[in-house]
C-alpha positions as a Markdown table, in Angstrom:
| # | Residue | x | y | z |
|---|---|---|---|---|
| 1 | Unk | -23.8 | -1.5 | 1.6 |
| 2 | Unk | -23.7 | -5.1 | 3.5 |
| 3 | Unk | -26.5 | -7.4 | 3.4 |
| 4 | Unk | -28.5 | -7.9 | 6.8 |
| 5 | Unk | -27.5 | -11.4 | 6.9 |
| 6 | Unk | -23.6 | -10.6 | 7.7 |
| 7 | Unk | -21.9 | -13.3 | 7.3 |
| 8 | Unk | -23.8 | -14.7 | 4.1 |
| 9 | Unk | -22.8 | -11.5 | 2.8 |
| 10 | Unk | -19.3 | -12.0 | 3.3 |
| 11 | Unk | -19.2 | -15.7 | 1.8 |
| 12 | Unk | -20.7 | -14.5 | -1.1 |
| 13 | Unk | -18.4 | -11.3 | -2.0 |
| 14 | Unk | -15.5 | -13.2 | -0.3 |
| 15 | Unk | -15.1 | -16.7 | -1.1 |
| 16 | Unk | -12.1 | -17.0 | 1.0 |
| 17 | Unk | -14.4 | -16.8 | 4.6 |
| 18 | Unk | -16.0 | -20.1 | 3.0 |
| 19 | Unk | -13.2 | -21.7 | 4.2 |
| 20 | Unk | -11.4 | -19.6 | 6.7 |
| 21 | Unk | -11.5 | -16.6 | 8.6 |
| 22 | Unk | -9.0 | -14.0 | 7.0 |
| 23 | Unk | -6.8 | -11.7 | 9.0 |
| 24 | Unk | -3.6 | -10.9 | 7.0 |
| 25 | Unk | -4.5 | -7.6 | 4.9 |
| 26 | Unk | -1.1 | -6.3 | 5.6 |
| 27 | Unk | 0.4 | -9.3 | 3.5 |
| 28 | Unk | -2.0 | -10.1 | 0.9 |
| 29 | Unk | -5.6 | -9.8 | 0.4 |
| 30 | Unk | -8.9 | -12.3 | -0.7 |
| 31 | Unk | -9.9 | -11.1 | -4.5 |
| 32 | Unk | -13.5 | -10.4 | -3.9 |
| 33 | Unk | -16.8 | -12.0 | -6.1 |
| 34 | Unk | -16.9 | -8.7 | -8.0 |
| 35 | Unk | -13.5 | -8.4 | -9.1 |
| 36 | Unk | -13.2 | -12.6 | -9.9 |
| 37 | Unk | -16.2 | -11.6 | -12.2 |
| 38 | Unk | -15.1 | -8.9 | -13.9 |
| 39 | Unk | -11.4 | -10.5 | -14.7 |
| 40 | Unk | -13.4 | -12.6 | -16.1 |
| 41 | Unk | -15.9 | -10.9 | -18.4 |
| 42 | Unk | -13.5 | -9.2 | -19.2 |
| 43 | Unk | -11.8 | -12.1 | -20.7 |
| 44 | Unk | -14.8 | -13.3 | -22.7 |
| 45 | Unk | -14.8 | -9.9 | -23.5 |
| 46 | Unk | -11.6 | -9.9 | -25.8 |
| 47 | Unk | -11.9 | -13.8 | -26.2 |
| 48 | Unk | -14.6 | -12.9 | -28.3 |
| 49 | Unk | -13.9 | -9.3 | -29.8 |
| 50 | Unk | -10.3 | -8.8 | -29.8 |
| 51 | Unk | -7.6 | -6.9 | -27.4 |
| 52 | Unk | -8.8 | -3.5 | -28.7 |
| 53 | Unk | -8.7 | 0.1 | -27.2 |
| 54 | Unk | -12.3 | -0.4 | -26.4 |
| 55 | Unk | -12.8 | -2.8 | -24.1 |
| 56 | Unk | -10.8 | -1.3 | -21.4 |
| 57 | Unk | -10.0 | 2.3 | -22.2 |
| 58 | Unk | -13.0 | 3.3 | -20.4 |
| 59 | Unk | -12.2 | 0.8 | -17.3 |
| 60 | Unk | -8.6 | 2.6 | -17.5 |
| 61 | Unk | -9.6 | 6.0 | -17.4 |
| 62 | Unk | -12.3 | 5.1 | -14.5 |
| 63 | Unk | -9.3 | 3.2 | -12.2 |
| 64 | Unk | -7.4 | 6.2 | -12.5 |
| 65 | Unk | -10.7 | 8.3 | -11.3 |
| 66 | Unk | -11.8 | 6.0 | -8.6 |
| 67 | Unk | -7.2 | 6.2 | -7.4 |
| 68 | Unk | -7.5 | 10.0 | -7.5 |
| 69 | Unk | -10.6 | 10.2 | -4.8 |
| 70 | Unk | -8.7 | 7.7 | -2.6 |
| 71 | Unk | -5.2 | 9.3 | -2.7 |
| 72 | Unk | -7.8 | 12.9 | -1.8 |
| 73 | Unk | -6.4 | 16.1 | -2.4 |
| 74 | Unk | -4.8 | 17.3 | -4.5 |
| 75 | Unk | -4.5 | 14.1 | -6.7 |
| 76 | Unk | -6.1 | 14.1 | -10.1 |
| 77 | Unk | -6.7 | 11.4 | -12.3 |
| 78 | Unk | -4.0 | 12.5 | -15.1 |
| 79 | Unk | -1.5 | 12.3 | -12.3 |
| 80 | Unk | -2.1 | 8.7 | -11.6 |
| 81 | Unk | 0.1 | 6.0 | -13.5 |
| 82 | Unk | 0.1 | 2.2 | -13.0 |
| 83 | Unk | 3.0 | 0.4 | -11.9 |
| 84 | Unk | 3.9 | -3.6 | -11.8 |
| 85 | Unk | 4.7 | -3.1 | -7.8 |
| 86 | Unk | 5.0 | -0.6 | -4.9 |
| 87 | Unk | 9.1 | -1.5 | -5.9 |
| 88 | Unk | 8.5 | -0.5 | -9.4 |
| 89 | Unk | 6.4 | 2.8 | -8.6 |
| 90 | Unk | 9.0 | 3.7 | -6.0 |
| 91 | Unk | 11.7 | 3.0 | -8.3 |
| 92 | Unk | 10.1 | 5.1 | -11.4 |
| 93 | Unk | 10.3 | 8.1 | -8.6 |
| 94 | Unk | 13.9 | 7.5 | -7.8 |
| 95 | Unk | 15.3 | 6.9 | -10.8 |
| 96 | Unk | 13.3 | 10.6 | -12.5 |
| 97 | Unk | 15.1 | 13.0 | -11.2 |
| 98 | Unk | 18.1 | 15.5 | -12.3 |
| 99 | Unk | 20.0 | 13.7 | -9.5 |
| 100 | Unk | 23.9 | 15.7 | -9.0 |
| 101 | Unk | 26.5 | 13.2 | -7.3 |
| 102 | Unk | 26.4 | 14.7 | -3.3 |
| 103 | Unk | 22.7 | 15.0 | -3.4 |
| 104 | Unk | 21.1 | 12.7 | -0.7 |
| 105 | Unk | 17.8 | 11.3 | 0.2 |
| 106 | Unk | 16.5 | 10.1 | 3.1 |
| 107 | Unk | 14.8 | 6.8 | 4.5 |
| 108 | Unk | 14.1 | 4.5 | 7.4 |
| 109 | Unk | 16.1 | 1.8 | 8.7 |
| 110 | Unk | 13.2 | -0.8 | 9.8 |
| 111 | Unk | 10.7 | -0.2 | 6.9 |
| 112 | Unk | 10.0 | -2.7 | 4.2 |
| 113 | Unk | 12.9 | -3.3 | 1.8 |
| 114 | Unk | 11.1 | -1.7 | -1.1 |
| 115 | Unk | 11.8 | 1.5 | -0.1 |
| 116 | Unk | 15.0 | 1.2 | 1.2 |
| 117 | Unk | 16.7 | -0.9 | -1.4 |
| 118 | Unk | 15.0 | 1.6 | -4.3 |
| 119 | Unk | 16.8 | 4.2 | -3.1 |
| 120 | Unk | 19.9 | 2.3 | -2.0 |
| 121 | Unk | 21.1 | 1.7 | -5.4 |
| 122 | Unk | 20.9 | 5.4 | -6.2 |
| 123 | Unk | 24.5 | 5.6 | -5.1 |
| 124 | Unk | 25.3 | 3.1 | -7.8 |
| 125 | Unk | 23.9 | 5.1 | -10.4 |
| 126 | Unk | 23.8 | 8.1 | -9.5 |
| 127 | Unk | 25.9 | 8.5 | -6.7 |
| 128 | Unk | 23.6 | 9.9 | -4.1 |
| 129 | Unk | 23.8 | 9.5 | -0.3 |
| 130 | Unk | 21.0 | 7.5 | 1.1 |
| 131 | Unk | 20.6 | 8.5 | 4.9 |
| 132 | Unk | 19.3 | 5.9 | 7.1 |
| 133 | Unk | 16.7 | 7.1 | 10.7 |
| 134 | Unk | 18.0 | 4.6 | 13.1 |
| 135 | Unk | 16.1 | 1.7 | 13.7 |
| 136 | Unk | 14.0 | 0.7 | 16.9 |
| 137 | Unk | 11.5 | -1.5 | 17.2 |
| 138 | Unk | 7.9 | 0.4 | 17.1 |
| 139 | Unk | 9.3 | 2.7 | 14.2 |
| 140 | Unk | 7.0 | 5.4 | 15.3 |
| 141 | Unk | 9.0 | 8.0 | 13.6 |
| 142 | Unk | 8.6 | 11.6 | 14.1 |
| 143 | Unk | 9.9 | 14.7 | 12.6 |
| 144 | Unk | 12.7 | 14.6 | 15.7 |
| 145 | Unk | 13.7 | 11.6 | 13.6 |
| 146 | Unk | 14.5 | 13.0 | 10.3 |
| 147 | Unk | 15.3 | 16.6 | 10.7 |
| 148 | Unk | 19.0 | 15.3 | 12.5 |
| 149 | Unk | 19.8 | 13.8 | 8.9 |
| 150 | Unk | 18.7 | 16.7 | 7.0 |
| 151 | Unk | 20.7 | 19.4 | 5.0 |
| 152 | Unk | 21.3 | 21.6 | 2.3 |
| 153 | Unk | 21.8 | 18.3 | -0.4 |
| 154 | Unk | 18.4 | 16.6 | 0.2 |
| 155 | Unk | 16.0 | 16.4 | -2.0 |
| 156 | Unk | 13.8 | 13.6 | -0.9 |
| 157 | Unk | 12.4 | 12.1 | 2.2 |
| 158 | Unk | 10.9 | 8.4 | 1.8 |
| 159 | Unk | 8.6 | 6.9 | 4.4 |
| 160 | Unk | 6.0 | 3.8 | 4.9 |
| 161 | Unk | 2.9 | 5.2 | 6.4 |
| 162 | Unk | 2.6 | 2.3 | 8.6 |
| 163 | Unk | 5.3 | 0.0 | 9.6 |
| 164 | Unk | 5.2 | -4.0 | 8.3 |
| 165 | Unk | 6.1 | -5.4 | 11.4 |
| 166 | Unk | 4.6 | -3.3 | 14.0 |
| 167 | Unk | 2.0 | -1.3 | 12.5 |
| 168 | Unk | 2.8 | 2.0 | 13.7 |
| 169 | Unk | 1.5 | 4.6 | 11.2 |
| 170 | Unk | 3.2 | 8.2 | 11.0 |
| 171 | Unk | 1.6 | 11.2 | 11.3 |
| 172 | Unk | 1.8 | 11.9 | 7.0 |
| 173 | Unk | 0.8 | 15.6 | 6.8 |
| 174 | Unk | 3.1 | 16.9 | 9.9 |
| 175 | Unk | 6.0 | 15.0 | 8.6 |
| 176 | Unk | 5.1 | 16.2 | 4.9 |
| 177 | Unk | 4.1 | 19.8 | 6.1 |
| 178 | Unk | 7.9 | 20.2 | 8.2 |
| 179 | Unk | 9.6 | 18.7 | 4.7 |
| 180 | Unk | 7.6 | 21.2 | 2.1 |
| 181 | Unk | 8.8 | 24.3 | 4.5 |
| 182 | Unk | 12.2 | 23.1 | 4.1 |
| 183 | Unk | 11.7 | 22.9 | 0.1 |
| 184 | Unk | 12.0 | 18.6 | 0.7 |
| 185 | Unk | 9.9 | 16.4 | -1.6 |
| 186 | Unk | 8.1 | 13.7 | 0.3 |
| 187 | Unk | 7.5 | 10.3 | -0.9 |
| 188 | Unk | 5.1 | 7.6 | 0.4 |
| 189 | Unk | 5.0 | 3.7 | 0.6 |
| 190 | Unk | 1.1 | 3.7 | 1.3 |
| 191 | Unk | 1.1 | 0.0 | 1.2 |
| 192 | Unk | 0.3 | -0.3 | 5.0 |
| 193 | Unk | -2.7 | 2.4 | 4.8 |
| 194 | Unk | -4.1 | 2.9 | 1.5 |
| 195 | Unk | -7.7 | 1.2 | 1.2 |
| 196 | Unk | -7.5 | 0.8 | 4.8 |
| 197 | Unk | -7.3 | 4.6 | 6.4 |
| 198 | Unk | -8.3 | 7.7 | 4.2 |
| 199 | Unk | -5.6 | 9.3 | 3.2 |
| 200 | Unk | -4.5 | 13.0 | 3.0 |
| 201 | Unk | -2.0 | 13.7 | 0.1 |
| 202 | Unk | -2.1 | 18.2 | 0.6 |
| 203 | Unk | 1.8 | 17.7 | 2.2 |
| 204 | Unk | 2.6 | 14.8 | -0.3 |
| 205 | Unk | 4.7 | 14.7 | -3.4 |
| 206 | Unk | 4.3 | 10.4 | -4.4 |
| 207 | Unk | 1.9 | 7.8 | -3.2 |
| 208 | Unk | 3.1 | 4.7 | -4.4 |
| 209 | Unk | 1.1 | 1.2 | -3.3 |
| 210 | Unk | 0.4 | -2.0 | -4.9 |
| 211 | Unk | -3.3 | -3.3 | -5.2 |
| 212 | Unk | -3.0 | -6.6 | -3.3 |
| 213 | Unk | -3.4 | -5.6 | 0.1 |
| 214 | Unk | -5.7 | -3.3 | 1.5 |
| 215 | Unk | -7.1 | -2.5 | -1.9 |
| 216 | Unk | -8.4 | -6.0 | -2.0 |
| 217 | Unk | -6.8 | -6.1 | -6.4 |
| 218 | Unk | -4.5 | -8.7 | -7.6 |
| 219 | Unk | -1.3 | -9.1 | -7.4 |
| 220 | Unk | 1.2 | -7.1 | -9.9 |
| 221 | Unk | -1.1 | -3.7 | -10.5 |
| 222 | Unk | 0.2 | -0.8 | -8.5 |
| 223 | Unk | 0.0 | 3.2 | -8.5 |
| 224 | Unk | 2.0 | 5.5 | -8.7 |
| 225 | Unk | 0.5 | 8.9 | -7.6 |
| 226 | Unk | 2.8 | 12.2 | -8.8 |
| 227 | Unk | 2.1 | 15.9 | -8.1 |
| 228 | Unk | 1.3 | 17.7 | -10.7 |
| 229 | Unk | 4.1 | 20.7 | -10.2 |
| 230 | Unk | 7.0 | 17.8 | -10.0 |
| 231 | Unk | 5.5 | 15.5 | -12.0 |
| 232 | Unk | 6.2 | 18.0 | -15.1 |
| 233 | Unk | 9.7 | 18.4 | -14.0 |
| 234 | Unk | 10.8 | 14.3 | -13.9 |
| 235 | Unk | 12.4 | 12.4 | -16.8 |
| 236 | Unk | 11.6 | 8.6 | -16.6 |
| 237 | Unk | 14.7 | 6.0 | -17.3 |
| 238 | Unk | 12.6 | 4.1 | -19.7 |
| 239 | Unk | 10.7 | 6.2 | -21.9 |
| 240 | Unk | 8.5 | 4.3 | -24.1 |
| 241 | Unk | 6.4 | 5.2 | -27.4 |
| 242 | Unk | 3.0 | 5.4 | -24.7 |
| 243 | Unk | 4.6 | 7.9 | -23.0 |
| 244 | Unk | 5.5 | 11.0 | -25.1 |
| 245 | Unk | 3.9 | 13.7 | -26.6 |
| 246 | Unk | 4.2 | 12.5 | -30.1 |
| 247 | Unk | 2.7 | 8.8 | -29.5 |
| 248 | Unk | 0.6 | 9.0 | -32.6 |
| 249 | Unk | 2.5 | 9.7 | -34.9 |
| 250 | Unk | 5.1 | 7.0 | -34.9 |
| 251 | Unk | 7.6 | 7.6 | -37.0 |
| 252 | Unk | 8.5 | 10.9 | -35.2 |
| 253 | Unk | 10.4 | 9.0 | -32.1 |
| 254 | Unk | 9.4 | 11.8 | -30.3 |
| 255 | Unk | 11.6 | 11.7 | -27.4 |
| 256 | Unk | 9.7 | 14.9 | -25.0 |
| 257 | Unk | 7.4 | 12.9 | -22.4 |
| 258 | Unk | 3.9 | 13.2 | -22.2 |
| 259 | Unk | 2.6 | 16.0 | -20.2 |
| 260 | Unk | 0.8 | 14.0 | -17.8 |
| 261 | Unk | 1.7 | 10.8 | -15.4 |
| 262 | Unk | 1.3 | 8.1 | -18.3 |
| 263 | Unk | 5.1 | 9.3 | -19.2 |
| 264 | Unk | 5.8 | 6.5 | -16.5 |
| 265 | Unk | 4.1 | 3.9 | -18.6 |
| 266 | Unk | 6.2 | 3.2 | -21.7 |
| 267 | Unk | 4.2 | 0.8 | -23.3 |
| 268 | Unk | 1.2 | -1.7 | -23.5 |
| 269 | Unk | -0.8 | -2.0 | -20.5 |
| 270 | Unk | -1.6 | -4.9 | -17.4 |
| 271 | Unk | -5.2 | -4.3 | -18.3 |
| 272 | Unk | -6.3 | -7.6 | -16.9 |
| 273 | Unk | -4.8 | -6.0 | -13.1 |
| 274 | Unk | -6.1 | -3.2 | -13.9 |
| 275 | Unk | -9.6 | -4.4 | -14.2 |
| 276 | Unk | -9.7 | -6.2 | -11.9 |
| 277 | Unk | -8.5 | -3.3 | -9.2 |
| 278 | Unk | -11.1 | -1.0 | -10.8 |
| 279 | Unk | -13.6 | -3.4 | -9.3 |
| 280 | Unk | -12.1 | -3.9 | -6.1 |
| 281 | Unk | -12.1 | -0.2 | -6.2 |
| 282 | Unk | -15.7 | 0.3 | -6.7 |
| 283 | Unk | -16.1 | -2.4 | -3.5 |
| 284 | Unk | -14.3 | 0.1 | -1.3 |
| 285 | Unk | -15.6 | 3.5 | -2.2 |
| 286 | Unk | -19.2 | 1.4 | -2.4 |
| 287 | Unk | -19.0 | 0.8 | 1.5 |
| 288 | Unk | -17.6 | 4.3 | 1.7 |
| 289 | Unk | -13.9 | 5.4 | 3.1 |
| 290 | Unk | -14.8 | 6.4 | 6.4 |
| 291 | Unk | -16.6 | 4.0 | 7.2 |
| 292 | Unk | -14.4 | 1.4 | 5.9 |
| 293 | Unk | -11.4 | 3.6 | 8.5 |
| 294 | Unk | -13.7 | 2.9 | 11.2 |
| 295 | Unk | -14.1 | -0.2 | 11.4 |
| 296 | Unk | -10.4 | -1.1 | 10.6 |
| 297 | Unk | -9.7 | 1.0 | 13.7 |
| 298 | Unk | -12.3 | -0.3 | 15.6 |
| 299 | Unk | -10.9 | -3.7 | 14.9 |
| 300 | Unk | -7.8 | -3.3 | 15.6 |
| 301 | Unk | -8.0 | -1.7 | 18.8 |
| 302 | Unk | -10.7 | -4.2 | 19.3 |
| 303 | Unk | -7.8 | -7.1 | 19.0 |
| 304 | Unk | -5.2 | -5.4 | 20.7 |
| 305 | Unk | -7.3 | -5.2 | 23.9 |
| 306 | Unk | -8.2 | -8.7 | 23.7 |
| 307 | Unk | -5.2 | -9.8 | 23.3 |
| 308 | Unk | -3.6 | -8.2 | 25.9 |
| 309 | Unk | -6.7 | -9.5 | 28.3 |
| 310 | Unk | -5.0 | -12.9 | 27.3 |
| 311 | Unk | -1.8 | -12.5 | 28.3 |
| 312 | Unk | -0.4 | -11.1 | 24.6 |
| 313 | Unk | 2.6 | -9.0 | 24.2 |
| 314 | Unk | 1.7 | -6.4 | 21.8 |
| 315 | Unk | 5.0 | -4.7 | 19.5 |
| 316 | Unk | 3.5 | -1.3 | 19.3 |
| 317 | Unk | 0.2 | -0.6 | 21.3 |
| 318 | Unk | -1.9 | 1.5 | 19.1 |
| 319 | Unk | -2.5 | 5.0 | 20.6 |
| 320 | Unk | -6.3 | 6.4 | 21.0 |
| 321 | Unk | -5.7 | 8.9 | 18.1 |
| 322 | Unk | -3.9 | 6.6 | 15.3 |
| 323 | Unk | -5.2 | 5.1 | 12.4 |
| 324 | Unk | -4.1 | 1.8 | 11.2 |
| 325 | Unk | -5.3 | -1.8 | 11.0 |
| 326 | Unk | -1.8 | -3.6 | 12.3 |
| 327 | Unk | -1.6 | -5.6 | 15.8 |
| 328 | Unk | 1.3 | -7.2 | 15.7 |
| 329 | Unk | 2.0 | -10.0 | 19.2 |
| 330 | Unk | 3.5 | -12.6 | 20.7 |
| 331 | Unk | 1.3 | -14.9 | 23.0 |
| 332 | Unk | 1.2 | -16.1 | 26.0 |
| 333 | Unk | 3.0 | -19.7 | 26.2 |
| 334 | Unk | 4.3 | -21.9 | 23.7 |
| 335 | Unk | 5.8 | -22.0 | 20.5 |
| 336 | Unk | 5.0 | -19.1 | 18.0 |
| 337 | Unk | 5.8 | -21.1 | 14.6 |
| 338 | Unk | 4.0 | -24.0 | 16.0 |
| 339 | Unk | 0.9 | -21.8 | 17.4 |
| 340 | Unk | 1.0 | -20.2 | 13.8 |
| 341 | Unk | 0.7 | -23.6 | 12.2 |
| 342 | Unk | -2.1 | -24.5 | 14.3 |
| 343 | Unk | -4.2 | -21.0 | 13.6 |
| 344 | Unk | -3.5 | -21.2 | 9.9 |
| 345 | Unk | -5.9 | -24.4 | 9.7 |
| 346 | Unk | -8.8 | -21.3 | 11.0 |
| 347 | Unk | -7.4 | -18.4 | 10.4 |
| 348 | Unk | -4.8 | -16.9 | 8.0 |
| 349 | Unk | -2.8 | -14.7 | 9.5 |
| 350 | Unk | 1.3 | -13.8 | 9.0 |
| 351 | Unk | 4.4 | -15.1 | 11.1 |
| 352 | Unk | 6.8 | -12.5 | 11.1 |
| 353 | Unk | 10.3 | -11.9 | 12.9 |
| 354 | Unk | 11.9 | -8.5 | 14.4 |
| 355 | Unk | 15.7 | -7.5 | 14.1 |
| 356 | Unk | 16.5 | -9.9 | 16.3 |
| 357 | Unk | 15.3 | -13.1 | 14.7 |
| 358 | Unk | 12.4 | -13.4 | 17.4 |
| 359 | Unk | 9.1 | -14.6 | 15.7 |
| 360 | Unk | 5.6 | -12.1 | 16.3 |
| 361 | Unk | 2.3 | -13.2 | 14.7 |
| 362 | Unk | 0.6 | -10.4 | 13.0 |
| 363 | Unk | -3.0 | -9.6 | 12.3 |
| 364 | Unk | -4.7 | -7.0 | 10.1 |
| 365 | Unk | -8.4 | -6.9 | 9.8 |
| 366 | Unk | -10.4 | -5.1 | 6.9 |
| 367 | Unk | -13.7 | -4.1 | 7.1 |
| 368 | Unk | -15.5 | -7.3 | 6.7 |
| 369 | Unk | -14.1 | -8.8 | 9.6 |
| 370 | Unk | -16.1 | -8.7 | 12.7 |
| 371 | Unk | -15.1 | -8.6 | 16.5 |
| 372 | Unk | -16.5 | -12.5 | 16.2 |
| 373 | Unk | -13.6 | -13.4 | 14.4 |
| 374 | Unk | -11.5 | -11.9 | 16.8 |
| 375 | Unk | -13.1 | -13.8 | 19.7 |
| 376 | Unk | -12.2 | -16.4 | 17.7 |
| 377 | Unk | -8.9 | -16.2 | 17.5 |
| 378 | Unk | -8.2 | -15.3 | 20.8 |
| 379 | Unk | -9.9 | -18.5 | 22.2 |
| 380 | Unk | -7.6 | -20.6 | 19.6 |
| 381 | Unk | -4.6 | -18.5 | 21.3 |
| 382 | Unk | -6.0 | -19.4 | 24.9 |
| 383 | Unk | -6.4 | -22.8 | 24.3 |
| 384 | Unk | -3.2 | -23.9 | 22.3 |
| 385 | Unk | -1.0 | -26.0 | 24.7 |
| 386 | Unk | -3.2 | -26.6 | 27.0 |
């Protein structure tokens, strides 16, 4: 749990605060103390005794453990693979199925190109229909929104569970729930939420999220979470001498894929990210998932009311009930790339633009951010062009 003193706290597990106040989880994350120090005992680790299975088969198995509890039920640990990206893990879904040319899938127009591109290029290569829900601006997609585009051909539906730009979550298990009663897979880009909210996976088929935002890891370590019933039934593209049954006996090239998810990773390991997330893991589920969700929701609804007391515009005004950590706004007066410029000497935050080239600052606090900060920021706001 946090130290009484707060804020020395934070400097100390988060470096980053040292310098700045940190309010852009939705783009990247600070590494934290914990996970700086084990990349690098780990390091001195095989500096000194060599790359072997034993300094981080254990590490492996326990990321995989610690990616289980946060995904919730029904994910288990042998259903877990690691990924290079949320692209990649989205892409080892697309790309495993017994796809028939007139199949189609479904995704948003407005989400993150990750999971729209993916499953663009299907129709290259395996010439499936990609359906597109129209966009508009909030992209607080419901079920109205997908069952229009659905029919006897689809096999998959694809969604963000909260929305880069404006931060609107979707309600995963109703959406999931209406898909599974119509025999639909559904997969997730959890980006946006996993780390942040506790997540739900009973109506989902994939979670796929990299480590670098909410999940406070580094940069190139991401997971891929598969149910177990369809996991069994996907051939991966690449299939590599880790992933089948016959692994230890080489000279088999045994071509049947392992029974479990590691038939998405074909050969050696990023055990350098995936020590490192293992830590940042352990940081999380140390503070506790729901209380981590209740302070990112606290926070952010904490922000959005201040800045609308300020004269902000607010994208998507979070609704009493949601879960997410998003506020995305325009100010007041004055230039937005030049009142970005100015915050970024205090703050980091993101600059992002909308459909129509217009620009919107965006901020995403985690759980060691404070209403202080927030104050903070606001005042900045207030004061810039005056």
């Amino acid at each position: 749990m946090i130290d009484t003193d707060f804020f020395a706290w934070r400097e100390r597990e988060f470096p980053f605060f040292q310098k700045r106040i940190f309010l852009t989880h939705a783009s990247v994350s600070p590494l934290p103390a914990r996970s700086r120090d084990a990349l690098q005992n780990y390091a001195a680790l095989v500096a000194a005794e060599g790359q072997f299975d034993a300094a981080h088969f254990s590490v492996y198995a326990r990321c995989k453990e610690r990616f289980a509890q946060l995904i919730g039920a029904p994910a288990q640990p042998e259903e877990i693979a690691f990924a290079g990206s949320t692209s990649h893990a989205l892409g080892l879904v697309a790309t495993s199925f017994d796809w028939q040319a007139g199949d189609n899938c479904i995704v948003a127009d407005g989400d993150f190109p990750a999971n729209v591109i993916t499953w663009k290029n299907l129709a290259f290569t395996h010439g499936v229909e990609t359906r597109l829900i129209p966009f508009r601006p909030a992209m607080d997609l419901t079920v109205d929104d997908i069952a229009p585009l659905i029919d006897e051909r689809t096999k998959i539906v694809s969604l963000a569970s909260a929305n880069f730009v404006s931060g609107c979550p979707i309600d995963v298990n109703a959406i999931g729930a209406y898909l599974h009663e119509r025999g639909i897979l559904f997969c997730v880009d959890a980006i946006q939420t996993l780390g942040a909210i506790e997540f739900d996976a009973t109506n989902v088929d994939f979670v796929c999220a990299d480590a670098h935002k909410w999940l406070l890891g580094p940069n190139g370590t991401a997971v891929l979470w598969a149910r177990g019933e369809v996991l069994t039934k996907m051939r991966p593209q690449i299939l590599g001498w880790l992933a089948v049954a016959g692994r230890d006996n080489w000279l088999a090239y045994d071509t049947t894929p392992v029974a479990g998810a590691e038939r998405f990773e074909p050969g050696a390991r990023n055990y350098l990210g995936v020590v490192a997330t293992e830590a940042s893991l352990s940081l999380l589920q140390d503070f506790g998932m729901a209380n981590v969700e209740k302070r990112v929701v606290e926070l952010r609804n904490y922000a959005a009311q201040k800045l609308q007391e300020i004269g902000c515009e607010l994208l998507w005004n979070p609704l009493p009930n949601s879960k997410g950590g998003v506020v995305t706004f325009q100010p007041p007066r004055g230039d937005i790339a030049a009142l970005f410029n100015k915050l970024e000497e205090r703050f980091a935050v993101s600059l992002r633009q909308d459909r129509a080239g217009q620009d919107w600052l965006r901020i995403s606090a985690h759980f060691m951010n404070c209403e202080a900060d927030l104050d903070q920021l606001a005042d900045a706001i207030q004061s810039f062009g005056k």
